[in-house]
N, C-alpha and C positions, 0 to 999 in steps of 0.2 A: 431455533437459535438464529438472531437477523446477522445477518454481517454484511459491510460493505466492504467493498473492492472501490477505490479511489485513487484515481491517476489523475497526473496534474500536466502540465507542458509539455506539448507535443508527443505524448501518448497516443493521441490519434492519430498520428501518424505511423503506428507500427503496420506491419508489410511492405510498409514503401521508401520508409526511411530508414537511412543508414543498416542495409539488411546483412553487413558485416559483422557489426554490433547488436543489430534487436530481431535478425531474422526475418523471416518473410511473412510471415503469421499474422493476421490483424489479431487484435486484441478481440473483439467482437464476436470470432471463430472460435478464439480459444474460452471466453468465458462462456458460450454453449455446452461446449464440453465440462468444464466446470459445474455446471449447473448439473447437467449427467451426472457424473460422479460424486457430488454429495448432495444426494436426493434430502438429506435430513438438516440440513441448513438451509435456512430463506437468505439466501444471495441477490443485492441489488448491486447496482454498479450506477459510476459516476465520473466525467472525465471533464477539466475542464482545462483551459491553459491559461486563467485569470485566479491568482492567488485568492482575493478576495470572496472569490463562488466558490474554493476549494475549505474555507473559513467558516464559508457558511453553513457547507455540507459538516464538516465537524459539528460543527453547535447544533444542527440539525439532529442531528441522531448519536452526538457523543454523550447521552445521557438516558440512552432505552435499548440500545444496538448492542449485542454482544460483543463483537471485534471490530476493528477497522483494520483491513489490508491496505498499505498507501502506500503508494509508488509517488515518492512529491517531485520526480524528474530534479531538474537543475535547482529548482528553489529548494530541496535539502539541503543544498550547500550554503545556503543565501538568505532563509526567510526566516526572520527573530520573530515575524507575528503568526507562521504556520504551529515553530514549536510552543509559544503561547497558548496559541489555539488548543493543542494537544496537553498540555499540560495543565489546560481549564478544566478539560472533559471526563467524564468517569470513565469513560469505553475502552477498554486498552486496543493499542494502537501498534500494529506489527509493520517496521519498514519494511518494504521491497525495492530491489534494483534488479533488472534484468540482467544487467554486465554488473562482470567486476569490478566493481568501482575503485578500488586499490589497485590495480590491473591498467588504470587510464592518470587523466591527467592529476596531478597535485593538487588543484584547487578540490575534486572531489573527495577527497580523501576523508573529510570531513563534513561531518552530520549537523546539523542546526537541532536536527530533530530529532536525533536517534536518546538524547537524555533523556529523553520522555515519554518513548517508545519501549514494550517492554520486551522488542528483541527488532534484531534487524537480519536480512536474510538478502543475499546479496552475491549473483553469479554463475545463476543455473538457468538462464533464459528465463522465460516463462515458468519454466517450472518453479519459480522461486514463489509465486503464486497460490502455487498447488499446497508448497510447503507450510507455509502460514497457514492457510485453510485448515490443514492435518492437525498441528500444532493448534489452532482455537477449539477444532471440532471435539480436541481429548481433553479440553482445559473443564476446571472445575471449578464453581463460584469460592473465591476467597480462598484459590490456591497462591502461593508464594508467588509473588511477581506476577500476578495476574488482576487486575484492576477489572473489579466493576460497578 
């Protein structure tokens, strides 16, 4: 089962940024572990901080890929052509947030893309990651809410 993991803006900055909020952990660490832990899904991974390459990566494999785990950082609040993207694609598509985003400022409170996502997971660090993964790894073709 292929899945991607895709983060958008300033993602790569995790361990060094704002490590009140995203912790000290790069990203990079954590999906080795990742990789460990579900020996039975093919995991690729993708980071970019240009909506347009993150566009692309959807079209790219939202039509052969099992899941998409996507972290779209600040353009979930903002980007009408990400949830397009997402609502073009046959892949189902599971939001992540690191923080709690009801937990911070107002503007994020809201999803651009979470209508087209067929769940969103949102406030356990990284582990929110892990979660999605669990939740794809038990999903079944043509189960209720699950797009493929």
């Amino acid at each position: 089962m292929e899945i991607l993991i895709l983060n958008g803006p300033n993602l790569n900055l995790l361990g060094t940024r704002e490590k009140s909020v995203y912790g000290s952990r790069s990203f990079e660490d954590y999906y080795k572990e990742l990789e460990e832990d579900f020996p039975d899904l093919k995991l690729s991974y993708f980071q970019s901080n240009t909506e347009g390459a993150l566009i692309d990566k959807l079209h790219e494999v939202g039509f052969s890929f099992k899941g998409i785990v996507f972290n779209a950082g600040a353009y979930t609040h903002t980007s009408v052509a990400l949830s397009d993207a997402i609502k073009a694609i046959d892949t189902p598509v599971i939001e992540v947030h690191i923080s709690n985003v009801y937990a911070r400022e107002a503007f994020r409170h809201k999803s651009m893309i979470a209508p087209y996502c067929t769940g969103s997971i949102s406030g356990f660090g990284l582990e929110s990651y892990r979660l999605a993964l669990q939740f794809l790894e038990r999903q079944k073709p043509k189960q209720v809410g699950f797009r493929v």
